[in-house]
N, C-alpha and C positions, 0 to 999 in steps of 0.2 A: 165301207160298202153303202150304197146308195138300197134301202128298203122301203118298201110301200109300209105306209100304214099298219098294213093287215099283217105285213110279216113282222113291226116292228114288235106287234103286240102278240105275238106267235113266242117271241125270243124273251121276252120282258117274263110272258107266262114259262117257258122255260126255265129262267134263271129261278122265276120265284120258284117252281118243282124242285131244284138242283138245291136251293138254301135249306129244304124242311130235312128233318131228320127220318128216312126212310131205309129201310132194310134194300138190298142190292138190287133183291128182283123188283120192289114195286119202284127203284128209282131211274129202270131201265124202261120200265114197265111207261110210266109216265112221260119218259123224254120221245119213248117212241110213238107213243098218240100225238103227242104234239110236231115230233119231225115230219110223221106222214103226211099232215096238217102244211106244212108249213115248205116242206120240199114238192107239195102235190102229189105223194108218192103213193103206194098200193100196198106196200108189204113190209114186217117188220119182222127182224128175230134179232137175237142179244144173247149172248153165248161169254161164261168165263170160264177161261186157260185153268187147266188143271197140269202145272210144270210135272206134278207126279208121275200122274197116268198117260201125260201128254195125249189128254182126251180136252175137249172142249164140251161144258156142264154146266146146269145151271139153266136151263133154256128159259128166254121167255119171248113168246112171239105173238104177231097181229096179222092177220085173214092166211096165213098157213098150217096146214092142218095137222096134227098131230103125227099120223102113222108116216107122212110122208118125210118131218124132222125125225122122227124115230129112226129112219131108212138113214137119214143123213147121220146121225148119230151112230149107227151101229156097223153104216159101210162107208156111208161116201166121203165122210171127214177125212177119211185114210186113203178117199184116190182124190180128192182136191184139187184143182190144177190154180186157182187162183188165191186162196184162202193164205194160204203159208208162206204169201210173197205180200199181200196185203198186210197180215199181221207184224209183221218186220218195220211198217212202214209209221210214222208217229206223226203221222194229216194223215186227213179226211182222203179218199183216195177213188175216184172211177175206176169199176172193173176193166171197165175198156183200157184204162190207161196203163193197166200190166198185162193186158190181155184184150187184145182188137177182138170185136164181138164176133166177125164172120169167122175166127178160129173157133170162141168160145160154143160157137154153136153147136160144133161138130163134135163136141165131146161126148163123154157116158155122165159125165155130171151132169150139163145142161141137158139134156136130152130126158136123160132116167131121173134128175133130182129137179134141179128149178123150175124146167118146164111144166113138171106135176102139176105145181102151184101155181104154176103162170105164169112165175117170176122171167123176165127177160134183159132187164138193166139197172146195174147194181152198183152203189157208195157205202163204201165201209170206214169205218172211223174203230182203232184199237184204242182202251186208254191203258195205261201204263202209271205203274208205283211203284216206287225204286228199282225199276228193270223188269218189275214183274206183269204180265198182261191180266188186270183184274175186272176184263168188260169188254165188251166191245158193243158198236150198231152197224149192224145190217139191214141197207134199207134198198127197197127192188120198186122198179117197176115195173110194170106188164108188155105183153106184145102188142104196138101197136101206141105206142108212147115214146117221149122223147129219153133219151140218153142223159144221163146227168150232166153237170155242167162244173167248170171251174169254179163259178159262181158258186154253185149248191154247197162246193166243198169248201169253200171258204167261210161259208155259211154255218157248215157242220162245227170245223175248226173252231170258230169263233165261241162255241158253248165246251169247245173241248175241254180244257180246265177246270171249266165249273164243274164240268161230270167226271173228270180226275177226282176233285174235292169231294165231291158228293159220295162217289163210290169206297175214297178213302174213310170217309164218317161211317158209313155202313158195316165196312168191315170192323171197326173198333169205335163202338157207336158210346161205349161208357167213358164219362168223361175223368175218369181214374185211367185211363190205358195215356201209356206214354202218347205226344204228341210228336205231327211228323211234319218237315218243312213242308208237304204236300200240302197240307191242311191250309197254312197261310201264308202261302206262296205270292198269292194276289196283294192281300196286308202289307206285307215284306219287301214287293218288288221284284221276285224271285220270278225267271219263267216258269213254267213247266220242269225243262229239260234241269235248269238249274237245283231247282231243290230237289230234284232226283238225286243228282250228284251229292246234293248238300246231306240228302237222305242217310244215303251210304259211305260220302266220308264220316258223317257222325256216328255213324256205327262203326268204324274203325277198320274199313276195308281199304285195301292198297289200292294205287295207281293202277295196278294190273288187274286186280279184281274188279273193280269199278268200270274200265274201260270194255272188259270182257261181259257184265253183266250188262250193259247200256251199249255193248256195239262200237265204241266211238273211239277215236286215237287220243294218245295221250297230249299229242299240241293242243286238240281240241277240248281236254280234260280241263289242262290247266287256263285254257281261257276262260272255262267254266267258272273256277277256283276262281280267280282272279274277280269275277265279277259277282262271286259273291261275296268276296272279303270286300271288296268296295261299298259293296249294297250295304252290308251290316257291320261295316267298321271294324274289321276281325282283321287280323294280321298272322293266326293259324289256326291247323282245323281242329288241333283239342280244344280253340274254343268253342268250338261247333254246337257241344252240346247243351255246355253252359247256356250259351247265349237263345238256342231253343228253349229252355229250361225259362227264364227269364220271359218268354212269349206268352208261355202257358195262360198266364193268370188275363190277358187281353184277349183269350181267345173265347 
């Protein structure tokens, strides 16, 4: 991607946020001063999946106001038209692009929820750890503004990792807690999507478990396999853990 200057040093300061050791909310808290900064955007909120209560917890938000996420939290998560198709999705993602805006308008979410705050055009970004949704950014702009762009969300994508990393330190920030290929995914070579896979064959989940927690077909599993025995020289997955084990001490 071709950046200005100003957004280069927008991302640079990102990354640096994303390396410190911060607890979830302030490292949600920090990406989103800087996305609004850096997408030109107006509004922020940051929500993690609770698979329990299948409630979304944890809020942390920027120029939206309290009572109005309250509303969302206690009603309108549960009539969502767009939220539970974006969340599924592992990029950065325009609301428009699962949902043309002159539908979105007509709803009781836009109407009764977004528009409260003004909020008008919307990019979301889930991050995900071993299957599971531990984060997300929700970022808006107002009426009377442009629409996000493929650009923005390539933009977004592009820190997605580091804020996978970041949120996995967070949640097991003592450095006695097992270590997960999440963590040094980038080190390693691993994408993303891989050391998820690597995550959960090293805890000793089946073809079937794994495909079913991550969504994906098993051709697509094993191409996964495949390219992480390449990357780490591993020829099976009980070496898996070993060979994480063995990381630890570089990390």
């Amino acid at each position: 991607m071709n950046l200005t200057a100003k957004e280069t040093d927008l991302v640079f300061a990102i990354m640096r946020d994303l390396s410190g050791e911060f607890e979830s909310a302030e490292v949600r808290r920090r990406v989103g001063r800087r996305l609004l900064e850096l997408l030109d955007a107006d509004y922020f909120a940051s929500y993690v999946w609770d698979g329990e209560t299948h409630k979304f917890t944890s809020c942390v938000h920027i120029n939206m106001t309290d009572d109005n996420l309250g509303r969302y939290e206690s009603y309108y998560q549960f009539r969502d038209p767009i939220t539970p198709t974006l969340q599924k999705r592992r990029k950065a993602t325009p609301v428009s692009e699962i949902m043309p805006h002159d539908r979105l308008v007509k709803t009781e979410f836009f109407n009764d929820f977004l528009k409260q705050d003004g909020l008008c055009y919307g990019l979301n970004y889930f991050a995900y750890d071993r299957g599971d949704n531990i984060g997300d950014i929700r970022i808006w702009r107002g009426e009377n503004r442009d629409d996000f762009t493929s650009r923005d969300a390539r933009t977004v994508d592009a820190i997605g990792p580091s804020l996978v990393n970041a949120l996995v330190r967070a949640r097991s920030p003592a450095r006695g807690k097992p270590l997960r290929f999440a963590q040094i995914a980038d080190r390693i070579g691993y994408t993303a999507r891989e050391a998820e896979v690597a995550d959960l064959a090293a805890a000793g989940l089946s073809d079937g478990e794994i495909c079913a927690k991550l969504g994906i077909s098993k051709p697509t599993l094993r191409t996964h396999i495949s390219a992480i025995f390449r990357k780490s020289g591993l020829s099976r997955r009980a070496q898996l853990p070993r060979f994480l084990a063995e990381q630890y001490h570089h990390y």
